[in-house]
N, C-alpha and C positions, 0 to 999 in steps of 0.2 A: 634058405635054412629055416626051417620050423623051431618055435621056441615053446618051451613051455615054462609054469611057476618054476619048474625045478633046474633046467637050466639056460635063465636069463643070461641077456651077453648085456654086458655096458661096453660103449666102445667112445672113444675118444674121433668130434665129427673137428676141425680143423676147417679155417674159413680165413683164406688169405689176400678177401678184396682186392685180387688182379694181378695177384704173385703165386697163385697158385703151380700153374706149369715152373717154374723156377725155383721153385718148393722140392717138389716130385723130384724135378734132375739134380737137387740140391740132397734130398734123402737119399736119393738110388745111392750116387755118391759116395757121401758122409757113411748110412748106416746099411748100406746092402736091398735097402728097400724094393721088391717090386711090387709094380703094378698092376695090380688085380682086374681091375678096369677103370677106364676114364671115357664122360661125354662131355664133349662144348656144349654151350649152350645151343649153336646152329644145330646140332645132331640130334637134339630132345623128339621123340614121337609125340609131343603135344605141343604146340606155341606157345610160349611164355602169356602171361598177363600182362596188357600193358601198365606200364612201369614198374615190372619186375626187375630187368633186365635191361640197362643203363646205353644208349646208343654207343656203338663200335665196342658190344663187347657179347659179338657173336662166337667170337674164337676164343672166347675165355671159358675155363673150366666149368663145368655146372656140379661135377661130382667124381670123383675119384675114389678110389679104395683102395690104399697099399699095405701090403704085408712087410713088416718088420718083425725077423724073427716069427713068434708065435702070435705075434698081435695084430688084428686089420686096424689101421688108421685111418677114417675118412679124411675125404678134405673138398674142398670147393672154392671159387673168388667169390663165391656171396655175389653181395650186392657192386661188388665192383668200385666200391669209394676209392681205394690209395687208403684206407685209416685203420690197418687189421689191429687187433685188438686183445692181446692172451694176458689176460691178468686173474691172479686168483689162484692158478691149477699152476703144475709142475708134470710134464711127461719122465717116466721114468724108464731108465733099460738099465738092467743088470744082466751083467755078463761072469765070464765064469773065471779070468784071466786079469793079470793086471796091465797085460800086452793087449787084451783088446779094451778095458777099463780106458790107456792111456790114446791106441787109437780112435775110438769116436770122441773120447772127450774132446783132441786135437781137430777129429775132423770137426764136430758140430759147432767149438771156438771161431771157427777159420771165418772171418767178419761179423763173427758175434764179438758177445763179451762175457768174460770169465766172472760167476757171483759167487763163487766157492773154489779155489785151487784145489785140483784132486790133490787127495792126499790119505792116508788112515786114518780112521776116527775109531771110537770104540766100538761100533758096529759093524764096521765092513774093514777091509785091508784095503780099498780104496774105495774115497767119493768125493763127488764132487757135482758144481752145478755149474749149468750155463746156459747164458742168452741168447742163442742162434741168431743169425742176419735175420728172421722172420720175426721177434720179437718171442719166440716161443720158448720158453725153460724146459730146459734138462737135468735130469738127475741123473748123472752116471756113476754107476752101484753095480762094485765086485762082492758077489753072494759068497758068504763063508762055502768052505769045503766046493769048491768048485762051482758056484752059480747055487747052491741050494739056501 
């Protein structure tokens, strides 16, 4: 995709030192995510550096791209530690429904842990936050008038 000043993409890159595959099947899942592409690290057209790329972790993700919804998500196992790391940022999905508001909140819950029970506030008819099994927050946000 060619980009210009006028329309830059930000996109959220996701780095889950060695749980990435487990991620992906964890997203398809949860939010309907596919994937747009994925390489191991054995599959790369150049060889790593050495010690980029952590012994017995040829079969580990180097890069992903999945579509949720309107949004690509990168992701990768990085460097491979075990120590992934989301602090700081909140991924968010709004949806148009409180039927689907209440289904991924349940799925993305499903061995996380709950840091806001959906519920109404004065901004939305439903929200809520949560800590996925991957350490990564969510914000799930029913948009007035049907998702707008």
């Amino acid at each position: 995709m060619s980009t210009t000043k006028e329309n830059r993409i930000v996109q959220a890159y996701l780095f889950f030192d060695g749980r990435c595959e487990e991620a992906i099947e964890f997203y398809r899942r949860a939010l309907g995510a596919e994937v747009e592409m994925m390489m191991r690290f054995k599959d790369s057209p150049e060889p790593p550096k050495p010690g980029c790329v952590p012994p017995g972790s040829e079969h580990k993700i180097m890069h992903a791209s999945l579509r949720i919804g309107g949004t690509t998500v990168m992701a990768s196992d990085g460097r491979c530690t075990g120590r992934p790391s989301f602090q700081g940022f909140s991924l968010s999905i709004t949806v148009a429904s409180e039927a689907e508001a209440d289904k991924y909140f349940a799925a993305l819950s499903e061995g996380g842990q709950v840091v806001m029970p959906l519920a109404k506030t004065f901004f939305s008819p439903r929200f809520g936050m949560v800590t996925d099994r991957f350490g990564v927050c969510w914000m799930v946000l029913m948009g007035h008038e049907g998702g707008k």
